[in-house]
N, C-alpha and C positions, 0 to 999 in steps of 0.2 A: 485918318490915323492919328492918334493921340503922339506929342512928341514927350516921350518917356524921358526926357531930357531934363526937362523942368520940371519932373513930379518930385516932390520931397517927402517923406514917411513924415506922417505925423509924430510929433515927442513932446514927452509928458505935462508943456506949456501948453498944447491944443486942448489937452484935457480938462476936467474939472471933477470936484470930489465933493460930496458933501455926507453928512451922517444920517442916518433915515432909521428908522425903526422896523425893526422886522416887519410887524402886521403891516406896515406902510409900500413894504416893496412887492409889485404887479408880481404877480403869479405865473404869466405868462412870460416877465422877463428871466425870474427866477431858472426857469425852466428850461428857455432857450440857452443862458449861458452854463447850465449843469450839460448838456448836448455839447456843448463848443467845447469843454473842459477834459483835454485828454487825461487828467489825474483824476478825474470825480470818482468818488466810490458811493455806494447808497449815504455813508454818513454824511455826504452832501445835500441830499434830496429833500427837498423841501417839507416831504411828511415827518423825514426826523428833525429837523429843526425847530417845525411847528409843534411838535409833541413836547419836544425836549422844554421847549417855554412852557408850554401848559402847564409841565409838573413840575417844573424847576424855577420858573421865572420868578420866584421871591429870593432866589442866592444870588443873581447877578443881576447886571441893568444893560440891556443890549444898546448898542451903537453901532449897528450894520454900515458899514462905507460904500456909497456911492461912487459908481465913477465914469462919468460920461463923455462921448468923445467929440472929437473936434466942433463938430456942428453944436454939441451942448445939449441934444434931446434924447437920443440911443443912448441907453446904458451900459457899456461894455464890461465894466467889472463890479462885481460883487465880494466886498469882503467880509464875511460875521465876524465880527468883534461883539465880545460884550469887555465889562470891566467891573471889578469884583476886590475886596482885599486879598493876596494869596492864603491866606487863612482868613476866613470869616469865625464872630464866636460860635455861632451855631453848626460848624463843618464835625465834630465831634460827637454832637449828640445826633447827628443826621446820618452818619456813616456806613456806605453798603459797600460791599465787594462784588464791582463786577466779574473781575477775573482776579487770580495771583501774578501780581508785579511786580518787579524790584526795580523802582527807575534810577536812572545811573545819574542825572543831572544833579546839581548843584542846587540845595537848597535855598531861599531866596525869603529876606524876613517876611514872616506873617501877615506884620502889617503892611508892609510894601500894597500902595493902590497901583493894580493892574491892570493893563490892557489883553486879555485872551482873545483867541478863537472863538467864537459864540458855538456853544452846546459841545466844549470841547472836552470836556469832564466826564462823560459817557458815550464819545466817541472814538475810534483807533482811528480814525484818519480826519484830518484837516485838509483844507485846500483854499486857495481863491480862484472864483469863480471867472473865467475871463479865456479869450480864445489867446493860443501861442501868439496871435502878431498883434493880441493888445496887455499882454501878464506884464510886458515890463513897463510899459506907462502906466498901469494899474499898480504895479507895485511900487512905481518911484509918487506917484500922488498917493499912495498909503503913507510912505516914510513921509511925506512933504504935511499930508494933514496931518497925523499925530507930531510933528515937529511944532506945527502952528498952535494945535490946539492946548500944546503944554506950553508954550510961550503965552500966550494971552486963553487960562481955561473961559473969558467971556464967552467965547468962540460958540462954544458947543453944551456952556452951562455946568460942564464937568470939573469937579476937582485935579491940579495936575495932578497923571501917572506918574508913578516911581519907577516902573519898569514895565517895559513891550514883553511879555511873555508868550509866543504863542506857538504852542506842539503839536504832536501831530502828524508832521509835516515827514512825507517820503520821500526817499533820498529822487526816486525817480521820477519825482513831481517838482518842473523846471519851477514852482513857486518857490521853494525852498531857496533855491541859487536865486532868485529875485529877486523876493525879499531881503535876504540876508545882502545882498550888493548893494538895492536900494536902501537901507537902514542904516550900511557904514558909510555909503557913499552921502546921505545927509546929513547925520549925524558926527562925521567929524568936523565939521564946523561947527559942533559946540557941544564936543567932547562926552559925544554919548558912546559907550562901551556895548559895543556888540557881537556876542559870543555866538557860534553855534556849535552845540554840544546834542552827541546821543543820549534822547531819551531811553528807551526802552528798543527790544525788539520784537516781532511779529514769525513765530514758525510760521513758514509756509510750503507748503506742498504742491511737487511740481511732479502729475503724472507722465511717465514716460512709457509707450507702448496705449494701447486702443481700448484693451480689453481688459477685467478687473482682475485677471492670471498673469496679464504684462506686468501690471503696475506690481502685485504681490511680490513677482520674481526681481523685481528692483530692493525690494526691501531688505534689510539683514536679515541670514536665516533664523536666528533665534526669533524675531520682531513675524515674520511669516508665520513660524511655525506655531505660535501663540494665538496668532488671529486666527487661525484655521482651526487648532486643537476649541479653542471655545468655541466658537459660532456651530462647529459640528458638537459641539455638546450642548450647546444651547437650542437645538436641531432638533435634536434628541428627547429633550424636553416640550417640547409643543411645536407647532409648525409656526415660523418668523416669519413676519409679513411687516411689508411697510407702506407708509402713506406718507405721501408729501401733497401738500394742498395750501391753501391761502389761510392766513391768521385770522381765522374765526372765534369768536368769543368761546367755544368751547375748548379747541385748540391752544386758545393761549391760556387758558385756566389748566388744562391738562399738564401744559410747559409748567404756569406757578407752581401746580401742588406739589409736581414730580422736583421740581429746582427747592423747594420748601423742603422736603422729606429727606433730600439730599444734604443740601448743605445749613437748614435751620437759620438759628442765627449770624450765622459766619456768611451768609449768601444776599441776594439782592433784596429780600424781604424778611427782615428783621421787623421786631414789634416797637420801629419807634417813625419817630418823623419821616426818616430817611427810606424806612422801609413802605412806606405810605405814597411816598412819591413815585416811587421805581414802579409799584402797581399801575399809578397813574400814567406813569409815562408808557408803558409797554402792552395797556391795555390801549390808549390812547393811539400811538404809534400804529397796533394792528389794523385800530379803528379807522385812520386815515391811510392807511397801505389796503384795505380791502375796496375802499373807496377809487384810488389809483386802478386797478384792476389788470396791473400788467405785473403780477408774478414775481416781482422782485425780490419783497419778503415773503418768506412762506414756515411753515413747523412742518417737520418732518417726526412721526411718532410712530414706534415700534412695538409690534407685540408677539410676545411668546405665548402660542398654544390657549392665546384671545385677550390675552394677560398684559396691560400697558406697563412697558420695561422701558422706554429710552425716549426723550422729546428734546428735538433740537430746533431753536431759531436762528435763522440763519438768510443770508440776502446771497439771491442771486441773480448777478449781472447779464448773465448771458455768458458770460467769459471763465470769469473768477465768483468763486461760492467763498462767501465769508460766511464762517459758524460763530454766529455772536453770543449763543447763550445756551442751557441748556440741562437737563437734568435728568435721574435714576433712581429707579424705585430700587431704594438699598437695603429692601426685604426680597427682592429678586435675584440676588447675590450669583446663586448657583449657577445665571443664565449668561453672566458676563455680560451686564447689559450695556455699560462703556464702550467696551471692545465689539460686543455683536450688534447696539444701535450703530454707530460710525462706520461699522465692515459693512452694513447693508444700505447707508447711504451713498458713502463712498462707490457702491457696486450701482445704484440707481443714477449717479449723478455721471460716472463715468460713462454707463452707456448710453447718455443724452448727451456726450462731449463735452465735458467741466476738465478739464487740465488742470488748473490749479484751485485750491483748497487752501483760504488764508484761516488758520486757526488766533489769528487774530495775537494781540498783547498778552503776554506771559509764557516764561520757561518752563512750563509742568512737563513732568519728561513725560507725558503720556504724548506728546504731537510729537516729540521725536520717532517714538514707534512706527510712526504711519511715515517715516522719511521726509519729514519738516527739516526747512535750512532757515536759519533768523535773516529775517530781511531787518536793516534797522529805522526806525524813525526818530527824526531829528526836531530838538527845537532851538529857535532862534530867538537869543535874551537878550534885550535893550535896556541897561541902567544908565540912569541920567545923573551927570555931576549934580553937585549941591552948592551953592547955589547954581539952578538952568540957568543958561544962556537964550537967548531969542534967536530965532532963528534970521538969517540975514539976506 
């Protein structure tokens, strides 16, 4: 029998951290700790990170953190970091809308050089990758190397950061509380300022009842009586039918053209740099999601009487369905294809057990309709006096 007397939990001295580059981190470790990660959502998942560099990796310079535990060989945590100026000059002419947001945070100067979240700019959730009994040595050896590496930049080759900027972060993701303890708890020994303020929020919908007349009768009657008056008009019009399947090259073209027709230049594919990337990344992203073969991301497209009206992408966990993107043939007008594609996923998804439907970042009151409540996400800001201090 072990005497549990003398065993002591390891802390954040046993550990060690170093910076490693995306493509450099094992695949397999990747994966094991997104599995350990009770916050992980798909924007963790290794095929969105890997896509997101493909098409993006000329805006930022990654510095993914290491963080290995006591013995020094297992790698217990992973954090994406990259580092970027908060405005780059080229962020203007590159500019896509994934969704409409109004974020609430505190502007931070342009040129401030920054340490983010890696690929966090086209994603709603952040996280560090690391199981509950090792997030907070993961997180105190994140504040401890970015301390070091702006004290002597030799370190890691980098110019010092101006400020730790990184969002994302959900209130019910114990990284947030981590982070933010580990950064002030470093950090005031040489008077680094560490805020954490809400970003933005996430409508989300929390079915309640089994069946897709339970959840309706939870909804306001005006909000009911609209889903219903269309979809039976839309009914009426051709026979609705829907397909949900894996991101096939056809399928995601289907998603472009219908998200193009929709929203033009105002949407994720505009005729300039920006809009050339988004293609890249989202053909890219399907490309390595089909490869995975576990259903995670899938398009969901709707037709009226044969007629493509409604295409949605969208990740699902098993648990929680996030609708990440999505578009309407806005010559289809009469079919309410908004309202009748989302009433006949929502009906597909409910009867395979999906409780909640994150409609993801921004207030459109169209996710209120469907009885969305804002969950909100937080980020946590680190400015460093002028002159740093060293750490001690």
């Amino acid at each position: 029998m072990v005497d549990t007397s003398t065993v002591t939990s390891p802390t954040s001295a046993d550990y060690s951290a170093r910076h490693l580059d995306f493509d450099a981190i094992p695949r397999s470790d990747w994966d094991r700790l997104l599995a350990a990660t009770p916050a992980a959502t798909p924007f963790s998942r290794w095929t969105f990170h890997r896509a997101w560099w493909d098409a993006y990796g000329e805006t930022a310079h990654d510095e993914y953190l290491i963080v290995c535990g006591p013995d020094g060989s297992e790698i217990r945590g992973i954090v994406p970091l990259m580092h970027r100026h908060e405005v780059e000059p080229t962020d203007a002419h590159t500019h896509t809308v994934l969704r409409e947001h109004a974020p609430r945070c505190r502007v931070v100067d342009g040129e401030a050089f920054a340490v983010m979240f890696g690929a966090s700019y086209h994603a709603d959730y952040a996280t560090v990758l690391a199981s509950p009994a090792d997030l907070p040595q993961v997180a105190q050896m994140t504040a401890r190397t970015l301390a070091e590496s702006h004290a002597d930049p030799e370190l890691d080759g980098h110019q010092p950061w101006d400020v730790i900027d990184l969002r994302r972060l959900r209130e019910v993701d114990a990284a947030l509380a981590a982070l933010e303890s580990a950064l002030s708890e470093v950090g005031s020994a040489i008077k680094w300022q560490t805020t954490r303020e809400q970003e933005d929020v996430c409508p989300v919908v929390t079915v309640r009842g089994d069946t897709w007349d339970e959840y309706l009768a939870t909804l306001d009657k005006t909000a009911r009586h609209e889903i219903r008056r269309k979809m039976r008009r839309a009914a009426a019009i051709g026979e609705l039918t829907i397909e949900i399947g894996p991101p096939t090259e056809e399928a995601i073209e289907d998603f472009i053209s219908l998200h193009s027709k929709r929203f033009g230049e105002d949407g994720l594919f505009p005729d300039n740099e920006g809009g050339r990337r988004s293609l890249h990344f989202i053909r890219r992203l399907a490309e390595l999601e089909r490869e995975e073969r576990d259903d995670v991301m899938h398009v969901a497209r709707v037709r009226c009487g044969g007629r493509l009206v409604y295409v949605l992408v969208a990740f699902d966990d098993g648990q929680t369905v996030y609708m990440y993107n999505g578009g309407i043939d806005p010559e289809a007008v009469n079919t309410s294809p908004g309202v009748t594609g989302a009433g006949l996923y929502f009906q597909d998804r409910i009867a395979v057990g999906r409780r909640r439907f994150d409609f993801l970042r921004g207030q459109e009151r169209y996710k209120y309709e469907w009885g969305a409540e804002d969950e909100p996400i937080y980020r946590v800001l680190v400015e460093r006096p002028t002159p740093a201090s060293s750490i001690t």
